[in-house]
DOTORTI-454073 format. One record per atom (N, C-alpha, C): x, y, z. Coordinates in steps of 0.02 Angstrom, whole numbers, plus 50000, padded with zeros to 5 digits. Example, Ala and Ser with C-alpha at 12.3 -4.5 7.8 and 13.67 -1.06 7.14 Angstrom:
2
506604971650390
506154977550390
506604983550390
506424988850354
506844994750357
506455000250394
//
This chain:
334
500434994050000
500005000050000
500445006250000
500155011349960
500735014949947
500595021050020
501215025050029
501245028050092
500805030150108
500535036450048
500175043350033
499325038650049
499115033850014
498705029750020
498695027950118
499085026750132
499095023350220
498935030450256
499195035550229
499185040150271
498435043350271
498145042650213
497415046350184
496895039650233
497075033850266
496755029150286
496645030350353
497205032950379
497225033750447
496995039350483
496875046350416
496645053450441
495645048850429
495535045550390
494725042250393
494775040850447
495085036650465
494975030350542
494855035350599
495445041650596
495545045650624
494705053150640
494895052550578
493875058050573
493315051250631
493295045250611
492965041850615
492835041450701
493435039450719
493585039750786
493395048050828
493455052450794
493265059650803
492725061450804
492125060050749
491265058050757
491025054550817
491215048650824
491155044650882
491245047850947
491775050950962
491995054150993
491565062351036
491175064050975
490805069050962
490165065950975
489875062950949
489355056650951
489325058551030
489875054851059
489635053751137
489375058651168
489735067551156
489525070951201
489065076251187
488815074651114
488255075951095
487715075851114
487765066151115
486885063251142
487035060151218
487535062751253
487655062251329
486835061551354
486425070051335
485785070751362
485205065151325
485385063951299
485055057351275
485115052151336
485535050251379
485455045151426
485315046751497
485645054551501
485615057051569
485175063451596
484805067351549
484555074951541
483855071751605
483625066451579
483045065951645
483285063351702
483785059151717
484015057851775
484175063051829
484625067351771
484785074051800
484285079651830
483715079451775
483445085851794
483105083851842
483065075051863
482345073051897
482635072951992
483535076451987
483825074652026
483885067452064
483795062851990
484015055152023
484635053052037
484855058251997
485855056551993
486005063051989
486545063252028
487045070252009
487335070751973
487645075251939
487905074551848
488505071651833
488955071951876
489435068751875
489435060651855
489035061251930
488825052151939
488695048251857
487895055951861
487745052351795
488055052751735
488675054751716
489065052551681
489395047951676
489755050551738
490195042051737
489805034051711
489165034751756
488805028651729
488625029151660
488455032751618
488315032251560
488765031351533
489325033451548
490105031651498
490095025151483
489925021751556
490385013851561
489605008651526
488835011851539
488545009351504
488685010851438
488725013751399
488845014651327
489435010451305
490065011251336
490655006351329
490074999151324
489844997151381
489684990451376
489084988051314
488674993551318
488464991151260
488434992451190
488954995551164
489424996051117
489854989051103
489854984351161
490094977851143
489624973251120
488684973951137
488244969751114
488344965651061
488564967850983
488164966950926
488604970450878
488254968750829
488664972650745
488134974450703
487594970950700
486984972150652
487004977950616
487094984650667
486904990650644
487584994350598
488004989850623
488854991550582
488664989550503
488434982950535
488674980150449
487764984850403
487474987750406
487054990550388
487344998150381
487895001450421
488085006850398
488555004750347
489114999750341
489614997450317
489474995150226
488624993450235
488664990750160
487894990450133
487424993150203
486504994350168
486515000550135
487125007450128
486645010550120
486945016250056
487645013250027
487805016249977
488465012249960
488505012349904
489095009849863
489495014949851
490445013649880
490825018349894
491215016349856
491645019149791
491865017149758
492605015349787
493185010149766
493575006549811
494245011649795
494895010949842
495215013049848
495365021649844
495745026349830
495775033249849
495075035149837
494665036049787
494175039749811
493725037549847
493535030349866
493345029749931
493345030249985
494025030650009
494375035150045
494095043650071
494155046350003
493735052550016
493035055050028
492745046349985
492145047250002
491805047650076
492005042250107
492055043150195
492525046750207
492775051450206
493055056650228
492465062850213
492305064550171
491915067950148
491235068850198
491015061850201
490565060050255
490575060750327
491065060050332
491155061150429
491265069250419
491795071250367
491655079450386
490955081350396
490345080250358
489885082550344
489425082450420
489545076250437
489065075350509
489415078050557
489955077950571
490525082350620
490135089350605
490285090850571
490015098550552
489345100550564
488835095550574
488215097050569
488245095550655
488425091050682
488685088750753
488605097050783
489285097750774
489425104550811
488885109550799
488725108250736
488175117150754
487635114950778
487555110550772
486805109350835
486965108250912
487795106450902
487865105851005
487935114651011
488195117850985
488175124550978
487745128650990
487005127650964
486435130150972
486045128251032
486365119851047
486015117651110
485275114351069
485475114251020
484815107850985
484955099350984
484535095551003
484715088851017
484395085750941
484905086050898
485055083950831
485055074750843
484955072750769
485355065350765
486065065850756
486405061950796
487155059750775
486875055150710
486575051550726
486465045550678
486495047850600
485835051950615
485515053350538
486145058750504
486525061250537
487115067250527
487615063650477
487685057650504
488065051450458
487885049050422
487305048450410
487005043750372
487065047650302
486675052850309
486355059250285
487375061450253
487755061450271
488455063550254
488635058750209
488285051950224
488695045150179
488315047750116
487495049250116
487315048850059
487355056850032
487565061350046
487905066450003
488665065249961
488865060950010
489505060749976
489615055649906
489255052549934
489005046049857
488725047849816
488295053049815
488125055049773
488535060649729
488955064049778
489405068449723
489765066049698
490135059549738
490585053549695
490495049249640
489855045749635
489685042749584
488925043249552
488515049549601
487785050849551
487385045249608
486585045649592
486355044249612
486155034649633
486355031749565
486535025349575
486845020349595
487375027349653
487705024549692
487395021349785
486785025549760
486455024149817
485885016949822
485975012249909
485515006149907
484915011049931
484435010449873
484005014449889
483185010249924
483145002249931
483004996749942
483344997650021
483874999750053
484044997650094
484065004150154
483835008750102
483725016250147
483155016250163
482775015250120
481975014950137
481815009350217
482115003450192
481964997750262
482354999650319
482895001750304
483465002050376
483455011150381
483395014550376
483435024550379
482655025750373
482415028550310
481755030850312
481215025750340
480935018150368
480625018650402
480815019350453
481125016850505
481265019050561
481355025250599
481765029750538
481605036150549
480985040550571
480445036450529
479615039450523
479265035750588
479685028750587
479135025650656
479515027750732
480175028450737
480365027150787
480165032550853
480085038150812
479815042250854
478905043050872
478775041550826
477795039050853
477875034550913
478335027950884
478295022650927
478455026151004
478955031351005
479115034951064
478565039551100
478395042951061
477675045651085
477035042451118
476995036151069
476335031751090
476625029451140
477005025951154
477215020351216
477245023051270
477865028951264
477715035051330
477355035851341
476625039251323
476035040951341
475645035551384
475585029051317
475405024351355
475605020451428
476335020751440
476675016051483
476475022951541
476645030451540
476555035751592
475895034751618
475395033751565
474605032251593
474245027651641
474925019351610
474575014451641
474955015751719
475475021151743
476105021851793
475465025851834
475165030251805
475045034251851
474195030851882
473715025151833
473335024151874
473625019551919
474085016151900
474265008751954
474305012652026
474795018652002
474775024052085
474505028752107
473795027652072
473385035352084
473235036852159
473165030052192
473205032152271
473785032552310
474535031752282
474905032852313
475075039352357
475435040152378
475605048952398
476285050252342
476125055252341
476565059252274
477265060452299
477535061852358
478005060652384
478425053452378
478075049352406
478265042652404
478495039552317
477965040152299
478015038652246
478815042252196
478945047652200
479335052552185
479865047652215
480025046052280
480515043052303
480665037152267
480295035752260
480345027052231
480715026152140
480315029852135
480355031852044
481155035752040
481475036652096
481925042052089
482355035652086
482345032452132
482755026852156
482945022152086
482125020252034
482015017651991
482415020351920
482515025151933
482735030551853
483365028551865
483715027751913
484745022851907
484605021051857
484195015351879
484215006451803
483895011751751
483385015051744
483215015751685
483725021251642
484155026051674
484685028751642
485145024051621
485305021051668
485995014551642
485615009651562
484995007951582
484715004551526
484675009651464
484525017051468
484455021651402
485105023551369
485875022151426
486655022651418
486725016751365
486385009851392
486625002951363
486475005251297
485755005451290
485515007051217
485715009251171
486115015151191
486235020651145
487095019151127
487435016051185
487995013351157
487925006451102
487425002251094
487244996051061
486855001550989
486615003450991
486595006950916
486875012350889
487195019250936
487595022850907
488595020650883
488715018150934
489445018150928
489435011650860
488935008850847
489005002450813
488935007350728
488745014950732
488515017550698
489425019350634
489885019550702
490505020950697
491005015250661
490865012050693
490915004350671
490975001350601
490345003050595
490195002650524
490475007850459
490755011350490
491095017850432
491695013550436
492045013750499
492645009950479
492905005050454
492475000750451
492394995050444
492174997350329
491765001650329
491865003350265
492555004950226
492775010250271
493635012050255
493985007650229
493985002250299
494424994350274
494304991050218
493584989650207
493584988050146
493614991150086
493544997850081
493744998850019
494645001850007
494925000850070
495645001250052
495874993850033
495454987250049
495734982950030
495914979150066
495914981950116
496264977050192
495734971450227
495064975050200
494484969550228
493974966550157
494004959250153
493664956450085
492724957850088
492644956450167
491754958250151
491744962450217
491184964750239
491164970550303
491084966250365
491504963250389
491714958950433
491854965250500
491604966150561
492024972150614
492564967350638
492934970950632
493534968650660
493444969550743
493924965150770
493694968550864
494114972950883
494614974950841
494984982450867
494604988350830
494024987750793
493754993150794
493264994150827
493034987550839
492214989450905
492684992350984
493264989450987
493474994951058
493534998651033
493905002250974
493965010250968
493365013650972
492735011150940
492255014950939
491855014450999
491995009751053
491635008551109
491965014951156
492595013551148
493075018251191
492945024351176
492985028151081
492925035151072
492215036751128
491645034151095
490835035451132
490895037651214
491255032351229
491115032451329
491355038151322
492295041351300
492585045951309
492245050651311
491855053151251
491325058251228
491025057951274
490635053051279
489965055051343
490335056551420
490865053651428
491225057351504
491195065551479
491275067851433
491495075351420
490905079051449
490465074051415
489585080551419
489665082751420
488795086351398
488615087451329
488085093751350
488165099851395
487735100851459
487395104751417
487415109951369
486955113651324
486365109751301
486375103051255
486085098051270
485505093851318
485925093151366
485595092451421
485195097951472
485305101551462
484725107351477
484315109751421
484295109851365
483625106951337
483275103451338
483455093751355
483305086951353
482835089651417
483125090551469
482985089351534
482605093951575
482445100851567
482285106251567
481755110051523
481865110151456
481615115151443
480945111751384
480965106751356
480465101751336
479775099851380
479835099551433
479395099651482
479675095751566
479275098451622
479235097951692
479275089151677
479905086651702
479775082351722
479965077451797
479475073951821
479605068951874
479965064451867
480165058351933
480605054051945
480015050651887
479485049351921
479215044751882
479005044151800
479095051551784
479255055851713
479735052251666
480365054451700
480885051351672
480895043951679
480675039151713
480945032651710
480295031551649
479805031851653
479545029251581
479945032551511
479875037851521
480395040751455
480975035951423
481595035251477
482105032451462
481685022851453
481395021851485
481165012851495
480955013451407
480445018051399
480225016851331
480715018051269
481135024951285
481575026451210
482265018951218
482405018051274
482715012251289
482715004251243
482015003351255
481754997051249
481794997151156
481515002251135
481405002751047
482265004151037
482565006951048
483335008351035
483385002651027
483484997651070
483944991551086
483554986651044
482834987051013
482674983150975
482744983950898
482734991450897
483074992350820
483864989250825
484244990450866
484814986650861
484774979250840
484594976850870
484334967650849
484244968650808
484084973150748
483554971950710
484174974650631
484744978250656
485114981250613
484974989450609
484564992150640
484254997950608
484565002250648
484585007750618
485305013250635
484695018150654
484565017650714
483825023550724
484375030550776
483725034450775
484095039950793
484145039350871
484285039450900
484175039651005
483945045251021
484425051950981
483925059051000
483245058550967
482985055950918
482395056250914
482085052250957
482265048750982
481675042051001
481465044251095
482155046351112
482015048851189
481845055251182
481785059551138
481485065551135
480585064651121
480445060551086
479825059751096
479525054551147
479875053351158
479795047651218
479485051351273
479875058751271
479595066551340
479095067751315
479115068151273
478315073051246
477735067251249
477895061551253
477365057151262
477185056151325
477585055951360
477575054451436
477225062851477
477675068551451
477255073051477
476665075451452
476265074551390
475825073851349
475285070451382
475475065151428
474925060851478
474665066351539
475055070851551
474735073151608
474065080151569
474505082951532
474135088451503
474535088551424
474025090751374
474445093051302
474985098051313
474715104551372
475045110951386
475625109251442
475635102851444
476325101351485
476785102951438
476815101151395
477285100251341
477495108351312
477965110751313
478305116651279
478345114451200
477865116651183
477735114151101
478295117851060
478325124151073
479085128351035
479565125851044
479665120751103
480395118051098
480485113451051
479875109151067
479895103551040
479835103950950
479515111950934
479585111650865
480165113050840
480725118150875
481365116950863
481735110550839
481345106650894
481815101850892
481745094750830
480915093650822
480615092350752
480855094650678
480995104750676
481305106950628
482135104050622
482325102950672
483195099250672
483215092650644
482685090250645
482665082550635
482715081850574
482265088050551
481895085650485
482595091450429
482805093250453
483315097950429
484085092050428
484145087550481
484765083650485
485065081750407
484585077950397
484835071250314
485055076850288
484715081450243
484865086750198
485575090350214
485475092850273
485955097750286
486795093850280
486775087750345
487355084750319
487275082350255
487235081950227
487445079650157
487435083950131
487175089050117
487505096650078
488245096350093
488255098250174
489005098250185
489475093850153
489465085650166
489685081750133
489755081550091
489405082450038
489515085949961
489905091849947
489945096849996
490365101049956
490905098149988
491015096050054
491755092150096
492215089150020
491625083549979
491965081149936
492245084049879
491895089349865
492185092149800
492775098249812
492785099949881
493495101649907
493915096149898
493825089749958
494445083649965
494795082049922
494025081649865
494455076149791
494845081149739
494965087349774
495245092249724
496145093549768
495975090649830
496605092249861
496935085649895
496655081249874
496925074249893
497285071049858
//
């Protein structure tokens, strides 16, 4: 392999590891914003635990790798594939930051995704794209995962609050506070088992189109790198973030937050089984609005939440603009 070639491999691996990295302290408030705000955990705490859950379940599985690695565009092999994932991680990096910037809880996911398919398309046109494999693994999940978050929240907060309608509200508060540990550690597991696997799968693209890997096989020195970048990230938190998540979406309780995280939790970790690269900021963001949606409609800070709807729906496009022009810089200076 020629030098110039090794060296253009290792600044990818390198971006790759840097997304991931970003990834973590991005969607930090993705595992911890209700624990925190519900004062179940102190922030610290709740970092640390989310680090080491995400590490661990970042070791689950591959499903969602080999679905970034080869469902969702054809990268043409050696140097300009190369640029092509290069192109791509610039694009979501970039879209990354200006939404931790603004304090909008963006997809990491869709930032990548949305970057792979700008860049394929400036590389080889539109038929470079599995467009069979965007639709099943990206656009539906995209469209269901967050209903599914809305309905279930609502539902699971509803059936919470008659089981304890005679409790005392105090008590109850105590209990649920106690309860939101496991259900943060379980919304940490999740989000490390489908985001970092998100990472995974780029690299694992790299390899193969430099040649070094024959089919999209993860290697296990890249599931620690990407297990390791994620935790790192999420130790950093992500607190702009998390005072939107946790705060400013709507009032929420101990018992608030543990359905939130139980529900965006449970669908995370089953799109994982399933291969599907879903978003986590979408799914625990509606997961709140469903859960606080049960007490009153006007619980819910609807302006936030349309912010945060307009980000969603703004993600695919935007990274991949970027990504596209990333590429028609790279491949002019590479």
């Amino acid at each position: 392999m020629p030098e110039g070639f090794t060296i253009l491999l290792l600044v990818v691996l390198g971006l790759a590891v840097l997304f991931d990295y970003i990834n973590g302290f991005h969607d930090t408030a993705n595992a911890i914003a209700t624990s925190v705000s519900t004062r179940a955990l102190r922030p610290h705490i709740a970092i640390l635990m989310s680090a080491t859950a995400n590490f661990v379940g970042a070791l689950t599985g591959t499903a969602v790798a080999k679905t970034s690695a080869a469902g969702i565009a054809t990268t043409p092999e050696g140097h300009d594939g190369q640029v092509v994932i290069a192109a791509a991680l610039v694009g979501a990096i970039t879209w990354n930051l200006i939404t931790w910037r603004l304090g909008i809880p963006s997809s990491s996911s869709h930032a990548l995704i949305g970057g792979l398919i700008g860049a394929a398309i400036a590389a080889s046109g539109v038929d470079a794209l599995n467009l069979p494999g965007i639709g099943e693994k990206v656009v539906f999940p995209l469209v269901a995962s967050p209903i599914l978050g809305v309905l279930i929240g609502f539902g699971l907060m509803v059936i919470l609050l008659n089981v304890f309608r005679h409790a005392h509200p105090a008590r109850i508060n105590e209990r649920f506070r106690r309860l939101q540990v496991l259900s943060a550690a379980y919304m940490a597991f999740s989000h490390g088992s489908n985001d970092a696997q998100k990472t995974m799968g780029i690299m694992t693209l790299a390899l193969v189109s430099a040649g070094i890997l024959a089919e999209p096989v993860v290697p296990l020195w890249v599931i620690i790198a990407a297990a390791t970048a994620i935790s790192l990230g999420t130790a950093a938190g992500g607190w702009r973030i998390i005072r939107t998540m946790g705060q400013k979406v709507v009032k929420l309780d101990p018992v608030h937050g543990f359905a939130a995280e139980t529900t965006a939790a449970t669908i995370i970790v089953g799109a994982s089984h399933f291969g599907m690269p879903v978003s986590t900021t979408h799914v625990i963001s509606s997961a709140i609005m469903g859960v606080g949606a049960s007490d009153r409609l006007s619980a819910v800070r609807w302006g936030v939440a349309g912010n945060i709807v307009i980000a969603w729906i703004l993600t695919l496009p935007a990274s991949g603009f970027v990504a596209w022009l990333a590429w028609e810089l790279l491949s002019r200076v590479l």
